[in-house]
N, C-alpha and C positions, 0 to 999 in steps of 0.2 A: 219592513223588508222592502229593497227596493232592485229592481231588477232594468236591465236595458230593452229585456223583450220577454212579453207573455203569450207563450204559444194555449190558446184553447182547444183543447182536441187530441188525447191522446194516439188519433189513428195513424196510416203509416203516410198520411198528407203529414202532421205535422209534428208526428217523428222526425221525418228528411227537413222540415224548415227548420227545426230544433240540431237536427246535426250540421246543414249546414252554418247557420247562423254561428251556432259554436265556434267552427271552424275558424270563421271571422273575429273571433275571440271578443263577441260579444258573452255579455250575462245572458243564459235563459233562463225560466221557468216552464215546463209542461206541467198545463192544469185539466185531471180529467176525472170524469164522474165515476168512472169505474176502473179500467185496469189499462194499461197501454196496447194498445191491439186485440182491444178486448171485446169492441163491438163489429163495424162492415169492414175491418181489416183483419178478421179472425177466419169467418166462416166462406169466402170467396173461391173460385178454383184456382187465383195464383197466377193467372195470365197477366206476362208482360208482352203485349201483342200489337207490334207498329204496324200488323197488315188491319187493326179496327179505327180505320180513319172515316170512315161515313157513318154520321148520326145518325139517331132513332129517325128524324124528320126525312124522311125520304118521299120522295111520285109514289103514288100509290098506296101508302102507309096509312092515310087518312081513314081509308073507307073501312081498312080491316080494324082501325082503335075502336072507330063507332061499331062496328058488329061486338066487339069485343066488351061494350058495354054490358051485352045481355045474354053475352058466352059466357056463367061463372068458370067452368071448367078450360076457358082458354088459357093457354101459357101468357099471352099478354090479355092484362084486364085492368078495367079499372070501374071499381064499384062506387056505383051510381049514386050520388047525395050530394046535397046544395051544398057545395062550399069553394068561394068565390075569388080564391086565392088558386084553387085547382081550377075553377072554369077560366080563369087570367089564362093559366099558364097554357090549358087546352089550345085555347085560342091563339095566343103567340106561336104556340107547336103546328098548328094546321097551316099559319100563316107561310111556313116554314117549310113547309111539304113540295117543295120545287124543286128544279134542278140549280138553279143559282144559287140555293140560301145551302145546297144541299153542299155544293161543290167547295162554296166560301169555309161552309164550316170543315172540312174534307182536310182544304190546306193548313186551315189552324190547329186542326188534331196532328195533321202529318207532323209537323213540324216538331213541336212538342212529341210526339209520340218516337220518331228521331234521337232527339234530343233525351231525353228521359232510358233510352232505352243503351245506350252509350253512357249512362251517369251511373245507372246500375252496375255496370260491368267494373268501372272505376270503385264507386263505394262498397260492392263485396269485397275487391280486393283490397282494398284500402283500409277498412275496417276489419277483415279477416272473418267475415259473416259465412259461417255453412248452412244453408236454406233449402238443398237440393234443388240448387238451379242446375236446370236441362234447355239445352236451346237445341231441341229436336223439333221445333215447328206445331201447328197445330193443324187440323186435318178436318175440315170441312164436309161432312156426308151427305147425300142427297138420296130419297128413296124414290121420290116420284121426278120422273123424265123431265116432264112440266118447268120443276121449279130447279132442277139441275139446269136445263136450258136457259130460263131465266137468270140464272148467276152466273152464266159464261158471261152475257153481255155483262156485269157488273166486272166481274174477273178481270174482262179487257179492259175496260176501264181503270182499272185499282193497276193495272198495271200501266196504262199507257199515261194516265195522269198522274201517278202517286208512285210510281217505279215500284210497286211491289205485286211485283209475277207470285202466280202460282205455279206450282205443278200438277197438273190434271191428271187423276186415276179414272180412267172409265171401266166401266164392268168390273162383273161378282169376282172373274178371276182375279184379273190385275188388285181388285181391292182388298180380295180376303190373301193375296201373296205380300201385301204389302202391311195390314193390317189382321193377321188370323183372329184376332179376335171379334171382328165381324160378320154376321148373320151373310148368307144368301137374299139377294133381293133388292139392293142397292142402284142407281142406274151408275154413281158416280162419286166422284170427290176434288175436293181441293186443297192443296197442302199447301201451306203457306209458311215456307221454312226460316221468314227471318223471324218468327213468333219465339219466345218462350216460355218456362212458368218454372215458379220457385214455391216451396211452401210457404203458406204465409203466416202461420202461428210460429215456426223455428224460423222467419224474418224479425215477426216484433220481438219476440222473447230476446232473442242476439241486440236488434236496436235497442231496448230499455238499457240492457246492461253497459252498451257500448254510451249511450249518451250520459248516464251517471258517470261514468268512466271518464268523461268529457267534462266533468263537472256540471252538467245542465241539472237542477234541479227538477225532479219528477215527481207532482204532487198526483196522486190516484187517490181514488172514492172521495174526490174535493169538487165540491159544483159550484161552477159561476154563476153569481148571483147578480151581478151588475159590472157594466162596462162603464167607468166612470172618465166623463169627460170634461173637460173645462176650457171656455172660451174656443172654442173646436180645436179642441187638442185633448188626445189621450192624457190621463193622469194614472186611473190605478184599474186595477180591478179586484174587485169585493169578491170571496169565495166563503167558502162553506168556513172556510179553515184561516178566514183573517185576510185583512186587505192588503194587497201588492201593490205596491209604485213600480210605474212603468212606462219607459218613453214611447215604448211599441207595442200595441198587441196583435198578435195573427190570429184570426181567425180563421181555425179547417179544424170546425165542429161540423160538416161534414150534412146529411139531412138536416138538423138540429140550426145552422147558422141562420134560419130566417129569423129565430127568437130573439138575437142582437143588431135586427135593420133597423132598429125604432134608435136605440143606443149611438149605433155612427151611420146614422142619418143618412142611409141610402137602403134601396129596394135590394133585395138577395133572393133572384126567383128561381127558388129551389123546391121543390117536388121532392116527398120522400117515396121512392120504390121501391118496395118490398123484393129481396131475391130469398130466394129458400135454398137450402143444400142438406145434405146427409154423409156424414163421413164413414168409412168402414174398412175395414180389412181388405187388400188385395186378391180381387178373385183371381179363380184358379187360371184362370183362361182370362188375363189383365191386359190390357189394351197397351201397346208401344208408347203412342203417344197420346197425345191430349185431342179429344174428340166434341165437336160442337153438330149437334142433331140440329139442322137450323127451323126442321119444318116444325120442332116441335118445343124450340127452346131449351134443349137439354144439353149442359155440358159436362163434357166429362174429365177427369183429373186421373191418369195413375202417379201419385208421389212415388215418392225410392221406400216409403213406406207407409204409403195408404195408399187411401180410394177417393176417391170424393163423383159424385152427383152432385149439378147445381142448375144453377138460371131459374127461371121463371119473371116475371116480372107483373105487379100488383101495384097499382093504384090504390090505397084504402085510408089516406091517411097517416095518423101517427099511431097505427096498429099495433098493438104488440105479441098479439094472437097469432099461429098456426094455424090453417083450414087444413084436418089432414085430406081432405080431396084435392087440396095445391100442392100436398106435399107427394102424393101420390104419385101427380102426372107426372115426376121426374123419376121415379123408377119403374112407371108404367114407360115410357115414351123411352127407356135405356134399356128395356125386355124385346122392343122392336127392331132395333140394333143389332146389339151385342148379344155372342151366346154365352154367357156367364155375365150376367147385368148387376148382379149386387155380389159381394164380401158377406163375410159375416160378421157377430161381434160390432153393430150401429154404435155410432155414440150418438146423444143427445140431437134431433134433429136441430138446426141452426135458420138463423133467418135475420136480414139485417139490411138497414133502410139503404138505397145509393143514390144520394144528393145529385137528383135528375136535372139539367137545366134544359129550356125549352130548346135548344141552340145544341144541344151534347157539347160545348164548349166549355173548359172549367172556368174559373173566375177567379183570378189572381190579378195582385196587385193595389193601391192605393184605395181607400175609400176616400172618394172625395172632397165631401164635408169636413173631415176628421182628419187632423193631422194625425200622423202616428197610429192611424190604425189602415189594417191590411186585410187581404182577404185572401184563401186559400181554399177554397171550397169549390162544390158542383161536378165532383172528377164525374156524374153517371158513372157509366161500369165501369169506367179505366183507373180508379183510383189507386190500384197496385203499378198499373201500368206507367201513369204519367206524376207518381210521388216524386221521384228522382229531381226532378228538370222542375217539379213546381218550386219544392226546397231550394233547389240552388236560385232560381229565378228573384226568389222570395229575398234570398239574405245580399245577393245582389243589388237589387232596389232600394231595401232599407240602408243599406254600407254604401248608395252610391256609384256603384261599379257601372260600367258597360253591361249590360244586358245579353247573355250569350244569344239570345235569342229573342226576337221584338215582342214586349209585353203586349204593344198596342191589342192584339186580337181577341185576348181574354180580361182586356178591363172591363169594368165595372158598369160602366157607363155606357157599355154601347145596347144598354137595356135599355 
C-alpha cells in the first residue's frame, strides 16, 4: 500500500490535516489506535475561543505551579517525581514566566487563533457538519474582588494588544439578569463574545464520515509501530495492520508525539496534561452560555443537548487513572457558582492528555532532519480551537502553496 500522506492521529488536529490535504487531492491515510475522536478530542468543552491568546507561562504563574506541587487538591498540579523530561520542560516553562516571552507567544496564538476560527465557519459550511455551533461568547466569573480586579488590568490589555474587548458584567444583579443561572455572591464577569463552542463528539463523528466520503483512508484500533526513514527522508510507516509507503507523514498524535522524536530526529517538548470532565443531562436551571470559574478551574458547557463540567489541569505523566478527588473539585467548584450545578443521568467520567508545550505555542510544520516528515502537534488546550488553520497550514506546506499565515512562529526549531 502506498499513500502520498500518513496522518498519525486520529484527533481533530489530524482530522482537518487529513481534510485539508484531501482537498489538495492528495492520497491520505488516517492511522489511529482507537477511534477517530476518540481520545482529547472526545471529552473537552468545545471551545473555539480567539479571546485564549496568553499562555500558561505568565508574571506571576511561577510561584503558584511550586505551591501546587504540594496542593494535591489544587485545580493546577503536578505530582512530584524524578522525571527529567518534565523537569526540562519545568524549567523552560519558568524561563518563560515574563512579560516578553508572554506577549511573543500572545501574537503567535492571536494569529492562528484568528486564523483557525474563520476556517471553521468555512469547513462547517462547506462540509455541511451540524456540531451545535453557537457563537454566544463565553463568560468569565469572578467571586472574589481581588482577582476580578486583577483581570481588568489583563482585560485592558487583551483588548488594547490583541483587539479583543470584553464586556464587563459587575454585580449579583447585572450578572444573575444576564446569566440566571448564577448563584448570589459574584463581584463580576467578563464576556468575551468573539468566543464560541461546538460539540465535539457530533464534530468527529460528522468528520470521520465526511473524510471517507473524501476517499481518505481511515485505519482505527491500528498502532504505529515505526516511522520508517531512509537516507533523511520519510519512506513508510509500520503499523499494527502492515506497512504504508509514504512520501509524507504528519504527525498530531497529540500528547503521545514525543515517542516519535527519536524516528525524525528532533526534540518534541510535549508534556502530557491531564484535563477531567463529566458529561450530563441539562439541568433544570442551565446556564445560557459557556462559563469559565477562573479561580477554580472549572468550565462549564451547556450543548443544545447536554451538559458538560471540565478543566482541571494535572501533571502526573502518562497516567491513565482517575483521582475521584480531582474529579470531584469540578462539581465541587460548579456548586459555588451555579444554582443547579449538575444534570442527572452522568455518563462515564472522561479524562484526556493536552499535548502541553512549555511556550502554549503549537508545533506545526517541517521536521528538520527528515524530509517528508511534519509535525502537528502541542495545541495545550486549544486543540479544538486552533485544528482549522493547523490543517489548512499543514496541506499548504507540504503542496507548496503560499502560507496563509507565517509558519515561522510555530516551527520546530525554535526549541
Amino acid at each position: 500500500m502506498a499513500v502520498d500522506v500518513v496522518v498519525v492521529g486520529g484527533g481533530v488536529v489530524g482530522a482537518m490535516c487529513a481534510r485539508y490535504l484531501a482537498k489538495k487531492n492528495l492520497s491520505v491515510t488516517v492511522v489511529e489506535q482507537g477511534t477517530i475522536g476518540g481520545f482529547c478530542s472526545k471529552g473537552n468543552c468545545g471551545y473555539v475561543s480567539p479571546s485564549h491568546v496568553l499562555p500558561l507561562a505568565e508574571p506571576g504563574v511561577l510561584l503558584k505551579t511550586l505551591k501546587s506541587m504540594t496542593t494535591p487538591d489544587s485545580p493546577f498540579h503536578i505530582r512530584p517525581r524524578f522525571d527529567l523530561a518534565l523537569l526540562g520542560w519545568l524549567t523552560n516553562f519558568a524561563r518563560r514566566c515574563n512579560e516578553k516571552d508572554m506577549m511573543a507567544a500572545g501574537v503567535a496564538l492571536n494569529t492562528i487563533l484568528r486564523s483557525s476560527f474563520d476556517e471553521y465557519k468555512t469547513v462547517l459550511a462547506e462540509d455541511g457538519i451540524e456540531c451545535e455551533w453557537q457563537h454566544d461568547g463565553i463568560l468569565f466569573v469572578y467571586r472574589k474582588a481581588s482577582e476580578f480586579e486583577a483581570f481588568c488590568k489583563t482585560d485592558d490589555m487583551l483588548a488594547e494588544k490583541f483587539d479583543r474587548p470584553s464586556r464587563r458584567i459587575i454585580g449579583d444583579e447585572a450578572l444573575m439578569e444576564f446569566e440566571p443561572a448564577l448563584k448570589p455572591g459574584n463581584t463580576g464577569a467578563f464576556l468575551y463574545e468573539c468566543d464560541a463552542h461546538l460539540h465535539p463528539e457530533r464534530l468527529m463523528s460528522q468528520m470521520r464520515l465526511n473524510l471517507m466520503a473524501q476517499g481518505v483512508s481511515v485505519l482505527e484500533g491500528t498502532k504505529v509501530e515505526e516511522i520508517v526513514t531512509e537516507n533523511g527522508q520519510v519512506r513508510s510507516v509500520k503499523t499494527s495492520q502492515g506497512e504504508i509507503e509514504a512520501k509524507h507523514v504528519v504527525l498530531a498524535a497529540g500528547a503521545l508525539s514525543p515517542m516519535f522524536q527519536k524516528a525524525l530526529k528532533c526534540s518534541i517538548p510535549v508534556q502530557p496534561g491531564k484535563g477531567l470532565s463529566i458529561t450530563m443531562q441539562r439541568p433544570a436551571v442551565c446556564p445560557r452560555v459557556p462559563l469559565i470559574f477562573h479561580d477554580h478551574r472549572v468550565a462549564i458547557t451547556p450543548f443544545q443537548t447536554g451538559y458538560r463540567i471540565g478543566s482541571t489541569m494535572e501533571f502526573a505523566g502518562y497516567d491513565t487513572t482517575i483521582n475521584p478527588r480531582r474529579l470531584k473539585l469540578l462539581t465541587e467548584g460548579a456548586k459555588l457558582y451555579l444554582k443547579d450545578p449538575v444534570g442527572q443521568q452522568e455518563e462515564e467520567p472522561w479524562w484526556g492528555w493536552r499535548p502541553m508545550t512549555y511556550d502554549s505555542v503549537p508545533i506545526i510544520g517541517p521536521t528538520p532532519k527528515v524530509r517528508g516528515g511534519w509535525l502537528a502537534t502541542g495545541h495545550s488546550m486549544l486543540g479544538i480551537s486552533l485544528a482549522s488553520s493547523t490543517g489548512k497550514l499543514i496541506a499548504e506546506m507540504i503542496t507548496g502553496e503560499k502560507p496563509h499565515i507565517d509558519p515561522k512562529p510555530y516551527a520546530v526549531t525554535r526549541f
